[in-house]
Structures are given as structure tokens and as C-alpha cells.
PDB file of N, H, CA, C and O in Angstrom:
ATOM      1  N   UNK A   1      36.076-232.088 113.964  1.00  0.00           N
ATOM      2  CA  UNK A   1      35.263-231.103 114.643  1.00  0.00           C
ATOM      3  C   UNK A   1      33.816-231.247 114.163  1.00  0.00           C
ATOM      4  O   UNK A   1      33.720-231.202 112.937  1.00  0.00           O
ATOM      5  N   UNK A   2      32.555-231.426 114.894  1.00  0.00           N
ATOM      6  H   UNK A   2      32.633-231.463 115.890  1.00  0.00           H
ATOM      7  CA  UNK A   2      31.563-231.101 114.460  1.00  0.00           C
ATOM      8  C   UNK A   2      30.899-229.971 114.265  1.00  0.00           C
ATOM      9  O   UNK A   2      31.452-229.063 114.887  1.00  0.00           O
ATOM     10  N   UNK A   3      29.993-229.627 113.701  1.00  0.00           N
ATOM     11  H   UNK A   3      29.544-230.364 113.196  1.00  0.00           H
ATOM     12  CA  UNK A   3      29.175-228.987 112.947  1.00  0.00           C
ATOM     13  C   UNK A   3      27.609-228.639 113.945  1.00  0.00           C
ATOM     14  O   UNK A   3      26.662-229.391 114.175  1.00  0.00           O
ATOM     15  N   UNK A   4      27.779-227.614 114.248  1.00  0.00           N
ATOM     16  H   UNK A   4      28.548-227.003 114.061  1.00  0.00           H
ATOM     17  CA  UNK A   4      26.472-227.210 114.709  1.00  0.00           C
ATOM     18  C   UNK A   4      25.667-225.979 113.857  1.00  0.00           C
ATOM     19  O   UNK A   4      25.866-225.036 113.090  1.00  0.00           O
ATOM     20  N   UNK A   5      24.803-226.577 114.448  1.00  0.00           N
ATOM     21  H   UNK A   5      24.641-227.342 115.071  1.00  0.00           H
ATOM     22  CA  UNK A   5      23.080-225.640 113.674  1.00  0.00           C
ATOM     23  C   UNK A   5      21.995-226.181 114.009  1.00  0.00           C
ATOM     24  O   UNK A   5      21.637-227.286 114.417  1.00  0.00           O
ATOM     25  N   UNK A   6      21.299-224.726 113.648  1.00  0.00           N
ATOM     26  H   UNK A   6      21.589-223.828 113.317  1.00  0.00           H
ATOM     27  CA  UNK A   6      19.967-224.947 114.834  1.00  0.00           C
ATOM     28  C   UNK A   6      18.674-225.120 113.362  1.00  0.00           C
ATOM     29  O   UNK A   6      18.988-224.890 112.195  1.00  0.00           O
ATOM     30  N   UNK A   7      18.082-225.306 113.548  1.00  0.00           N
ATOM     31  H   UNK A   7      17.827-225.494 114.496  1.00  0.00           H
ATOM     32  CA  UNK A   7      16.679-226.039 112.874  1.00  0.00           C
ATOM     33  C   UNK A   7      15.242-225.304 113.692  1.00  0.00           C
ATOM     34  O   UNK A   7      15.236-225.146 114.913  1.00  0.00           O
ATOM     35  N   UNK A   8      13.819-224.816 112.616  1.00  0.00           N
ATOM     36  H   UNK A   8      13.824-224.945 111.625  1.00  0.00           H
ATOM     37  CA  UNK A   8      12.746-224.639 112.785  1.00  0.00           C
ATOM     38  C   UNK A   8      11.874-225.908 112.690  1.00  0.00           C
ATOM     39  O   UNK A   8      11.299-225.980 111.604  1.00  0.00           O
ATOM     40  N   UNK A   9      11.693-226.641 113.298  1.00  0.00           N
ATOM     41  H   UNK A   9      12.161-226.583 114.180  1.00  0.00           H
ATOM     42  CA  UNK A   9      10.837-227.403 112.835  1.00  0.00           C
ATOM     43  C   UNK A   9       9.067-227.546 112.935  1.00  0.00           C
ATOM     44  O   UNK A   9       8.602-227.387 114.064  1.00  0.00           O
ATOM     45  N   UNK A  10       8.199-227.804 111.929  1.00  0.00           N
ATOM     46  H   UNK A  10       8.577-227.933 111.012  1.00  0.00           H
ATOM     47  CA  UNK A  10       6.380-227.583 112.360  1.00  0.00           C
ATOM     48  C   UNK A  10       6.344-228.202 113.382  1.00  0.00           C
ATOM     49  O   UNK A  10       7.033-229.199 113.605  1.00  0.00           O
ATOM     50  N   UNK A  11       5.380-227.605 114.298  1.00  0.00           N
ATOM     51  H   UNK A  11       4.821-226.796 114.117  1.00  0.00           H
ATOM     52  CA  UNK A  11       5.143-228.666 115.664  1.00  0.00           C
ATOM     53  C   UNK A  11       4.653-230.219 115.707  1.00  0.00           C
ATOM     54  O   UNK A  11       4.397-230.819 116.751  1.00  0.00           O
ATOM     55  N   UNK A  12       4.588-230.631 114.724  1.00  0.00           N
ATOM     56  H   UNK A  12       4.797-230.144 113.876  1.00  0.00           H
ATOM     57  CA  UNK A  12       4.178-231.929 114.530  1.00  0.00           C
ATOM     58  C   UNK A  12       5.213-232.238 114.575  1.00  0.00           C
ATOM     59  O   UNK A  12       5.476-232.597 115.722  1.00  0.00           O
ATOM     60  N   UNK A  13       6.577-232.362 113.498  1.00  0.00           N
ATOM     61  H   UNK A  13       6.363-232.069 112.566  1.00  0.00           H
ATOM     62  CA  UNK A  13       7.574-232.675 113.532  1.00  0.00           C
ATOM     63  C   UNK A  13       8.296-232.657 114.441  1.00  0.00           C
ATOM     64  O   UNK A  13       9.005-233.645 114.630  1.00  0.00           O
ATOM     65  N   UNK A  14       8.368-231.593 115.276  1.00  0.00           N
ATOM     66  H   UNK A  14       7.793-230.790 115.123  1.00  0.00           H
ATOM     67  CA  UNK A  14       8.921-231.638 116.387  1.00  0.00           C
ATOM     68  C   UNK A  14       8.191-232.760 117.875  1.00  0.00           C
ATOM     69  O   UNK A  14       8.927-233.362 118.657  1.00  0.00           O
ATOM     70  N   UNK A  15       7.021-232.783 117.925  1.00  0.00           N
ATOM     71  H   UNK A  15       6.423-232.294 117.290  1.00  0.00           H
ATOM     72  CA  UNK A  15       6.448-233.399 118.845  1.00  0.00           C
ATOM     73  C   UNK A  15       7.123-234.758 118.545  1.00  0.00           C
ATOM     74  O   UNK A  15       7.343-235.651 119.363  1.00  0.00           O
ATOM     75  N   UNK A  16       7.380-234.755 117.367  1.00  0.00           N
ATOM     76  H   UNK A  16       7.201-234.030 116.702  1.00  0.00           H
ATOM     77  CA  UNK A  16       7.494-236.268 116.572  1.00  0.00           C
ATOM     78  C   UNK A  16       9.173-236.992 116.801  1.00  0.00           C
ATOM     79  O   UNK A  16       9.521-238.168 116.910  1.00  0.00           O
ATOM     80  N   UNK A  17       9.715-236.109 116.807  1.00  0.00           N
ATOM     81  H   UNK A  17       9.432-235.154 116.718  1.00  0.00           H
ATOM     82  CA  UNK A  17      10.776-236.169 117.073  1.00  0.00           C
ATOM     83  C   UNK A  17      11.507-236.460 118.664  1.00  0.00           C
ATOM     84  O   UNK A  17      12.269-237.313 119.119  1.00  0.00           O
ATOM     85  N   UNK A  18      10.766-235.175 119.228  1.00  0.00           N
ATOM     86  H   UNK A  18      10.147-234.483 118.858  1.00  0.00           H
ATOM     87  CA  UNK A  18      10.618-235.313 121.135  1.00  0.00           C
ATOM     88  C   UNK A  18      10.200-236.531 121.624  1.00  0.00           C
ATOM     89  O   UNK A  18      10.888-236.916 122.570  1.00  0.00           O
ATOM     90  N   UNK A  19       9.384-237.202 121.329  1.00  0.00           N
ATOM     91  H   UNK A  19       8.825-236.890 120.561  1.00  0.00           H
ATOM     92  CA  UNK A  19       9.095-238.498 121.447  1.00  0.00           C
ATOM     93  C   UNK A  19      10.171-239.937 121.116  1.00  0.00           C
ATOM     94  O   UNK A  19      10.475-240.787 121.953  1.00  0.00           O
ATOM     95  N   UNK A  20      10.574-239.904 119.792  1.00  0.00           N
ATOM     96  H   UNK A  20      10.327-239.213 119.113  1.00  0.00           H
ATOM     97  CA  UNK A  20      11.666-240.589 119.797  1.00  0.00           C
ATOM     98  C   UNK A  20      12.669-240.425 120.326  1.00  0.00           C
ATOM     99  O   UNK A  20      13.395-241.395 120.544  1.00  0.00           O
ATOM    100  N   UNK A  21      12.972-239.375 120.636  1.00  0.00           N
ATOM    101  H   UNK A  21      12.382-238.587 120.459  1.00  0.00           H
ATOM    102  CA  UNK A  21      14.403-239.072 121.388  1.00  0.00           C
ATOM    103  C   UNK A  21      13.914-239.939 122.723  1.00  0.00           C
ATOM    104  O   UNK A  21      14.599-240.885 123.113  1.00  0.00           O
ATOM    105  N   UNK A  22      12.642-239.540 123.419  1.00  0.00           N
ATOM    106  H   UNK A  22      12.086-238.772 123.102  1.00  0.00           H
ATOM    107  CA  UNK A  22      12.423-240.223 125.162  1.00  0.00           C
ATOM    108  C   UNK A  22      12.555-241.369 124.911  1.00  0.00           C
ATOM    109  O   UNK A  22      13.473-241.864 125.565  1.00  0.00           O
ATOM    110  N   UNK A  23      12.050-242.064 124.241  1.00  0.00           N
ATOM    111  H   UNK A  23      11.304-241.662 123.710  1.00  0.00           H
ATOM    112  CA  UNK A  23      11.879-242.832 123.827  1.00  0.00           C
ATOM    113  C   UNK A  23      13.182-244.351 123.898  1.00  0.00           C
ATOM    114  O   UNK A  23      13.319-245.495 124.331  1.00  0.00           O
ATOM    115  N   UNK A  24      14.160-242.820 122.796  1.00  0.00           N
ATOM    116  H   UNK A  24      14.049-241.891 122.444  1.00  0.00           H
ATOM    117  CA  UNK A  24      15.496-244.006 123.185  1.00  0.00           C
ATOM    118  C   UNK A  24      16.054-243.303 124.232  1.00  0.00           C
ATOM    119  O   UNK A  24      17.245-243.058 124.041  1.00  0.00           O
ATOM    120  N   UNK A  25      15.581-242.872 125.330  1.00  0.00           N
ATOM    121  H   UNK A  25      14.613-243.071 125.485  1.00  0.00           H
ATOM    122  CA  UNK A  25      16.593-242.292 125.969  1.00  0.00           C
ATOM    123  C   UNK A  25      17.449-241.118 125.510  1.00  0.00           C
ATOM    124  O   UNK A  25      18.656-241.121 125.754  1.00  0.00           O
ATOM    125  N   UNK A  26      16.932-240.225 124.927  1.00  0.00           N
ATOM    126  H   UNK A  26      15.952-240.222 124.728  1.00  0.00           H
ATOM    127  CA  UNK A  26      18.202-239.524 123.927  1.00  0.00           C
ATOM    128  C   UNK A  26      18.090-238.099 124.332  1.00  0.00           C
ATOM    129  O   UNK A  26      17.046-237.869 124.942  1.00  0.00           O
ATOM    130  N   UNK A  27      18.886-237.064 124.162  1.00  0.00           N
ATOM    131  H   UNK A  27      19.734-237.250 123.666  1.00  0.00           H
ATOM    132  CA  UNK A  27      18.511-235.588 124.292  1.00  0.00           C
ATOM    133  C   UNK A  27      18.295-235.421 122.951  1.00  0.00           C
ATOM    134  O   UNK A  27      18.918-236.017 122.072  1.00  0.00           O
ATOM    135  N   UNK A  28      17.244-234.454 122.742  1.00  0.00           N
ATOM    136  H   UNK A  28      16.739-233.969 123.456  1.00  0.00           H
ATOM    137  CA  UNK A  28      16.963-233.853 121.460  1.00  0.00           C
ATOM    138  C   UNK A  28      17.759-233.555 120.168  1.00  0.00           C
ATOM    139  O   UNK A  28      17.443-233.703 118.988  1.00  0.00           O
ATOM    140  N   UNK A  29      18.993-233.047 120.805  1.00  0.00           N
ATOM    141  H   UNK A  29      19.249-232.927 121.764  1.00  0.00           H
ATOM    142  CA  UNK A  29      20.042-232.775 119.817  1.00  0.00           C
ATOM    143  C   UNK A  29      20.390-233.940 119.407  1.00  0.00           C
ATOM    144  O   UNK A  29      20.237-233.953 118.185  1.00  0.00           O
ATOM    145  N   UNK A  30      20.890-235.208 119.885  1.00  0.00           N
ATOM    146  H   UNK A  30      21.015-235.197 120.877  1.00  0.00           H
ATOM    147  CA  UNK A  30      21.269-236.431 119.727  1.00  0.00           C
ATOM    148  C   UNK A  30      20.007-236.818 118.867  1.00  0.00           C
ATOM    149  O   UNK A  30      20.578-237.182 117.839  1.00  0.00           O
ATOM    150  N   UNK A  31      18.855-236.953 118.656  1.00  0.00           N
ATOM    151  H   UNK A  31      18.391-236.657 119.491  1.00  0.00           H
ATOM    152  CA  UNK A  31      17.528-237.605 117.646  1.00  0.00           C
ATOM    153  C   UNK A  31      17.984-236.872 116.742  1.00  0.00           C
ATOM    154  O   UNK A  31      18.339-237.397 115.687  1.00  0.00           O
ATOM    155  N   UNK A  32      18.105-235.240 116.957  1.00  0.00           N
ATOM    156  H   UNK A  32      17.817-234.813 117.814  1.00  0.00           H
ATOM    157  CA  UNK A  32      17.717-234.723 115.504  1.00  0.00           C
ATOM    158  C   UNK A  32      19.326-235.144 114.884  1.00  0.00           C
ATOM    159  O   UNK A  32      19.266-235.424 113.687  1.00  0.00           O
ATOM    160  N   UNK A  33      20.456-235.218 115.360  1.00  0.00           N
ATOM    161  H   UNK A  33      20.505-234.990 116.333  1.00  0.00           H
ATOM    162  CA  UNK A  33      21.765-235.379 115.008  1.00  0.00           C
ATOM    163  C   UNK A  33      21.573-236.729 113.951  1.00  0.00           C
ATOM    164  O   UNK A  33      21.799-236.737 112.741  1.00  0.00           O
ATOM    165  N   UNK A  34      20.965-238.141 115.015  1.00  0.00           N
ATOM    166  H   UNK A  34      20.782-238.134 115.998  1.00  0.00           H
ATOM    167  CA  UNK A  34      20.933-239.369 113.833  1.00  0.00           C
ATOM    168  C   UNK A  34      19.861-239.066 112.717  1.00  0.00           C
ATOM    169  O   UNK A  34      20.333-239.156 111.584  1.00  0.00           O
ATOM    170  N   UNK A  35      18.790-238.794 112.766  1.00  0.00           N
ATOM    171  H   UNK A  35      18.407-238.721 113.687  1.00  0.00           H
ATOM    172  CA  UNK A  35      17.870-238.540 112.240  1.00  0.00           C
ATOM    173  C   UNK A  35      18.237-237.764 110.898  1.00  0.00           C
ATOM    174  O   UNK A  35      17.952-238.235 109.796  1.00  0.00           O
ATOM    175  N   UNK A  36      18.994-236.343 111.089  1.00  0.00           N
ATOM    176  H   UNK A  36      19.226-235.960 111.983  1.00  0.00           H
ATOM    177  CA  UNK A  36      19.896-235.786 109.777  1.00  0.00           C
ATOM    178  C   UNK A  36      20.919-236.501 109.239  1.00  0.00           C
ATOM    179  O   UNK A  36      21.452-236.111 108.200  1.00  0.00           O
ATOM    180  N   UNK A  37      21.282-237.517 109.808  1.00  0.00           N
ATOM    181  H   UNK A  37      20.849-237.834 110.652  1.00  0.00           H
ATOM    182  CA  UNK A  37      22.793-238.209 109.274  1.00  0.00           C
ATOM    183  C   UNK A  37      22.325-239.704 108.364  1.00  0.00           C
ATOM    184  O   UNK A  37      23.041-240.184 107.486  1.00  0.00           O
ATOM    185  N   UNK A  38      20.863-240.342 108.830  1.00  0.00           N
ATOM    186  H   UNK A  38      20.281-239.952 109.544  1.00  0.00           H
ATOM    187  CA  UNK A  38      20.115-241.000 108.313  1.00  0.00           C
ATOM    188  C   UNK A  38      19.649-240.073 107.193  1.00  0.00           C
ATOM    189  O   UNK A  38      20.473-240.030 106.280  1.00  0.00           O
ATOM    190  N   UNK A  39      19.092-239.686 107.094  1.00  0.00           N
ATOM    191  H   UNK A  39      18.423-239.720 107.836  1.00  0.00           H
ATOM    192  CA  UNK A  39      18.522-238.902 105.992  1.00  0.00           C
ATOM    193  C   UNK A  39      19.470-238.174 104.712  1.00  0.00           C
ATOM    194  O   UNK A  39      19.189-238.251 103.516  1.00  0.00           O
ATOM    195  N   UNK A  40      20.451-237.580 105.202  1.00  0.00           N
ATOM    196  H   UNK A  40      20.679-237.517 106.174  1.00  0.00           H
ATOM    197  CA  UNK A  40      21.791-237.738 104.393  1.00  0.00           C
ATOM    198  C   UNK A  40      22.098-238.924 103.516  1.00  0.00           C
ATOM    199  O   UNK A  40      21.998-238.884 102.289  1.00  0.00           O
ATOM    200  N   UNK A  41      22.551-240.188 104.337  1.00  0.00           N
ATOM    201  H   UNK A  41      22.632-240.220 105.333  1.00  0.00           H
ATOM    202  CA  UNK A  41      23.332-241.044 103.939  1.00  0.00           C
ATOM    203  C   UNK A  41      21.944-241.542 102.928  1.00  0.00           C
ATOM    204  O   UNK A  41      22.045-241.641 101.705  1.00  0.00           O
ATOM    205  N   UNK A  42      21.021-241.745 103.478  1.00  0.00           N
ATOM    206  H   UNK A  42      20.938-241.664 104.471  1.00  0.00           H
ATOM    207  CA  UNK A  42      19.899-242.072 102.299  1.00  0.00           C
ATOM    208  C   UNK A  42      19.561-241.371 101.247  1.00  0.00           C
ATOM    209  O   UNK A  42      18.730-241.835 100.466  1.00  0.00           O
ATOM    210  N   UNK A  43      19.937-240.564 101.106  1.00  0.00           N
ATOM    211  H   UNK A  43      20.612-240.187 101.741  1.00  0.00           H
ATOM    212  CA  UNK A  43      19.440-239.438  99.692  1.00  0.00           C
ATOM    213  C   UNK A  43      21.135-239.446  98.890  1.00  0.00           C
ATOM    214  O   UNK A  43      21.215-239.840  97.727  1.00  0.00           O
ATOM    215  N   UNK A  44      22.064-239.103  99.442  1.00  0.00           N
ATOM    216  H   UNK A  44      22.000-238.783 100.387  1.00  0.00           H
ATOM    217  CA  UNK A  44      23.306-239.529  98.913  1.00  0.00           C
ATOM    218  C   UNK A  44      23.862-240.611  98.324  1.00  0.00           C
ATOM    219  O   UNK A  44      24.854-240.725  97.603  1.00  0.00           O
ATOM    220  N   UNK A  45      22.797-241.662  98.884  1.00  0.00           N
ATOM    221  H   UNK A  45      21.992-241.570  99.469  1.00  0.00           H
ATOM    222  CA  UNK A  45      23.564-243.294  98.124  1.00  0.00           C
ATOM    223  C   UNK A  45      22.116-243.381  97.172  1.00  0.00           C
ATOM    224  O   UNK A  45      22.241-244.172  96.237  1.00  0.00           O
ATOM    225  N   UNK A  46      20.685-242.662  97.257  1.00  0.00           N
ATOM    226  H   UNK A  46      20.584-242.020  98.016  1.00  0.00           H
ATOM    227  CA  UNK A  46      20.030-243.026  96.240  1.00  0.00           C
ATOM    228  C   UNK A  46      20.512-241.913  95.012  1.00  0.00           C
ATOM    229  O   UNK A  46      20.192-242.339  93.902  1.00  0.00           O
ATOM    230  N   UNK A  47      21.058-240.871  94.981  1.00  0.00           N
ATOM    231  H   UNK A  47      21.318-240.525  95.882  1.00  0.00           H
ATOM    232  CA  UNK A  47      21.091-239.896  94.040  1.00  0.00           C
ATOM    233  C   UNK A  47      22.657-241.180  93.895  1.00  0.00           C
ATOM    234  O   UNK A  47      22.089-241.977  93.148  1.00  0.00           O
ATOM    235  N   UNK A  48      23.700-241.640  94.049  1.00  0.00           N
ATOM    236  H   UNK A  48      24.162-240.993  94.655  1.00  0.00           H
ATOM    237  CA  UNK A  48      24.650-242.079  93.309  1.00  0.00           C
ATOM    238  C   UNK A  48      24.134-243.889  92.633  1.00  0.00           C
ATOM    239  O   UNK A  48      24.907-244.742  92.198  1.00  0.00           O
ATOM    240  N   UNK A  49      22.956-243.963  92.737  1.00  0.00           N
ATOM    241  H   UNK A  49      22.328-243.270  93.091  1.00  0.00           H
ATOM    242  CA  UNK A  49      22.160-245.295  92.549  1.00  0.00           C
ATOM    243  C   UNK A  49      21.677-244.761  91.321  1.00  0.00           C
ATOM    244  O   UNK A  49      21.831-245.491  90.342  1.00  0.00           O
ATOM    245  N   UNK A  50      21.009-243.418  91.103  1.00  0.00           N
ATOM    246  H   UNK A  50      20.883-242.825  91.898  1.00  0.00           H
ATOM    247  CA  UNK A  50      20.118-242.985  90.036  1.00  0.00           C
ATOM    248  C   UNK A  50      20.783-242.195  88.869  1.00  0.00           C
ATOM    249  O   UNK A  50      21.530-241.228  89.024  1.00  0.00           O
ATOM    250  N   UNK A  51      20.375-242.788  87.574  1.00  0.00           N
ATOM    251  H   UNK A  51      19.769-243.573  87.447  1.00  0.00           H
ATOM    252  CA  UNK A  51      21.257-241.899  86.152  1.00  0.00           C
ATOM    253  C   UNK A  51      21.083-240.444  86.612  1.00  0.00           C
ATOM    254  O   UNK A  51      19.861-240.314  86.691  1.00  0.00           O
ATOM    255  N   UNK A  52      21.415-239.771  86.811  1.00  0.00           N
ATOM    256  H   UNK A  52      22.407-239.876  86.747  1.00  0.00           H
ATOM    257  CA  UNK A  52      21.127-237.986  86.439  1.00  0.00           C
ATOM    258  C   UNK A  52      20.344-237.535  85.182  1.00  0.00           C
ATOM    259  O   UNK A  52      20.698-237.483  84.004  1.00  0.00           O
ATOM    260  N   UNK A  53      19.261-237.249  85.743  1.00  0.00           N
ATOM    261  H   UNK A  53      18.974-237.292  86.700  1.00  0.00           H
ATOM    262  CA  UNK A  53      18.656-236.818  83.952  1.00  0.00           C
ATOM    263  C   UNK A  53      18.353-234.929  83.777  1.00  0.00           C
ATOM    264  O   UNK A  53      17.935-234.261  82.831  1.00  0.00           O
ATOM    265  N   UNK A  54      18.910-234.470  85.530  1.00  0.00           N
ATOM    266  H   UNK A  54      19.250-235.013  86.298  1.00  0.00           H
ATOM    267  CA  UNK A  54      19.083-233.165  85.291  1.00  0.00           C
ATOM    268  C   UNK A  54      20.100-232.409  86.172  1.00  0.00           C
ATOM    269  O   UNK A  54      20.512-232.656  87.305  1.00  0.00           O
ATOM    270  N   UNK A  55      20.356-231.499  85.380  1.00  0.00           N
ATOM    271  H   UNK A  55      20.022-231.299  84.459  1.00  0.00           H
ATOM    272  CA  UNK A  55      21.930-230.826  86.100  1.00  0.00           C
ATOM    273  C   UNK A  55      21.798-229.903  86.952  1.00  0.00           C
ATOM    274  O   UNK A  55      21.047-228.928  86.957  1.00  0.00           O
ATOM    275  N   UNK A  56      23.003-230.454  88.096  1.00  0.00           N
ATOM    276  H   UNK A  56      23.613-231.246  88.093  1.00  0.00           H
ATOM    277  CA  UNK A  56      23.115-229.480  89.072  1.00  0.00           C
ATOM    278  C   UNK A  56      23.635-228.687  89.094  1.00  0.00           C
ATOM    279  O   UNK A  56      24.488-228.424  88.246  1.00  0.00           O
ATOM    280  N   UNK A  57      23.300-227.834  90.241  1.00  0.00           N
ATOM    281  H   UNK A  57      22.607-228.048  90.930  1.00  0.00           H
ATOM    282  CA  UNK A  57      23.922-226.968  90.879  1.00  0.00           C
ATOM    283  C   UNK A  57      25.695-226.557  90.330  1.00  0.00           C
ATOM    284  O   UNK A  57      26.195-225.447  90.148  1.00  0.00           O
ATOM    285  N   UNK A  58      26.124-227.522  90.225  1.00  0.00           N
ATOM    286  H   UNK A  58      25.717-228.423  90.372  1.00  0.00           H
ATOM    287  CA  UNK A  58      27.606-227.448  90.014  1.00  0.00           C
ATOM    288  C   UNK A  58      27.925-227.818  88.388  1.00  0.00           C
ATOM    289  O   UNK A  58      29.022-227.595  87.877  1.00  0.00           O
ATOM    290  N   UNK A  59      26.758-228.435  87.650  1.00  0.00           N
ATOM    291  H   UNK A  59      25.867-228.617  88.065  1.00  0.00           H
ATOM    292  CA  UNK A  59      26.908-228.706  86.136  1.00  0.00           C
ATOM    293  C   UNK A  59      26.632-227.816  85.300  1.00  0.00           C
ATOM    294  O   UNK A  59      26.787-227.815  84.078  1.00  0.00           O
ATOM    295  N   UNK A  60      26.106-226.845  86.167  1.00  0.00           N
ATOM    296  H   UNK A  60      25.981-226.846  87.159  1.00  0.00           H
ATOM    297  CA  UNK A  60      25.509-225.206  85.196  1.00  0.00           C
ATOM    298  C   UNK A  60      26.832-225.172  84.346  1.00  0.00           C
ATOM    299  O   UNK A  60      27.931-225.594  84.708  1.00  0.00           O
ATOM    300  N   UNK A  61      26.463-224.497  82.959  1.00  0.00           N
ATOM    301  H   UNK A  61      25.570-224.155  82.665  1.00  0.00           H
ATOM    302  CA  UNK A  61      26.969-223.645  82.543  1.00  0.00           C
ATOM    303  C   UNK A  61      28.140-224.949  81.733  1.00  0.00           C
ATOM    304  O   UNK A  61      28.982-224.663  80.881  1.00  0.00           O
ATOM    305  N   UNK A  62      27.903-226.226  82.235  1.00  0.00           N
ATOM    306  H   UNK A  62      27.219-226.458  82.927  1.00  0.00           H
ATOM    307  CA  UNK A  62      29.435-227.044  81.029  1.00  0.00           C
ATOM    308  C   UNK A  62      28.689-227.761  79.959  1.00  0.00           C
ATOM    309  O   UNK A  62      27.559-228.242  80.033  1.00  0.00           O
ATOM    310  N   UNK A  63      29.540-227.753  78.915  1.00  0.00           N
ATOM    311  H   UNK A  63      30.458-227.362  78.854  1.00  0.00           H
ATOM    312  CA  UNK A  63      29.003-228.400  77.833  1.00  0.00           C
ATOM    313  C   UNK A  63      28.799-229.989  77.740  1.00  0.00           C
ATOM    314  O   UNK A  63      28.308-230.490  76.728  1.00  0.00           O
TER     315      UNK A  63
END
């Protein structure tokens, strides 16, 4: 099942975005859809690339 949600974005960003979508042919939801799933998969494989030198969210509080 997917996952929906809606997004504010500055009008730059958005203009910026509207454009790539025409661009490839795409509806809006479809740009911003790859666009978040790119951006995901890139911050997820650089944070498991990089030592941790500070604790998260979920490391609070263990010794």
C-alpha cells in the first residue's frame, strides 16, 4: 500500500519542481514522489557509509 502526504513547498521550489515534472511528462505528484524516494535512498546509504559520531533519536538514553 502506498503512503500519501501532502507537502508546503517555497515557490521557487515548487516552480522548480513543476517544470521537471512537464518536462518528463509527469504529473506533479509523480516528480515530487521520485524526487522524495531519490532523496531518501541518498541520505540513507550516505548515513550507513558514515561512522556515527552522534546519537540518535533512538540511542538516547543507552549506555
Amino acid at each position: 500500500m502506498s503512503k500519501r502526504i501532502s507537502v508546503v513547498l517555497p515557490d521557487d521550489i515548487g516552480e522548480a519542481v513543476e517544470k521537471m515534472a512537464q518536462e518528463e511528462m509527469r504529473s506533479l505528484s509523480q516528480m515530487g514522489a521520485i524526487l522524495i524516494m531519490e532523496a531518501v535512498k541518498a541520505r540513507t546509504t550516505t548515513q550507513e557509509n558514515e561512522p556515527s559520531t552522534h546519537k540518535t533519536k533512538k540511542d538516547k538514553g543507552a549506555a
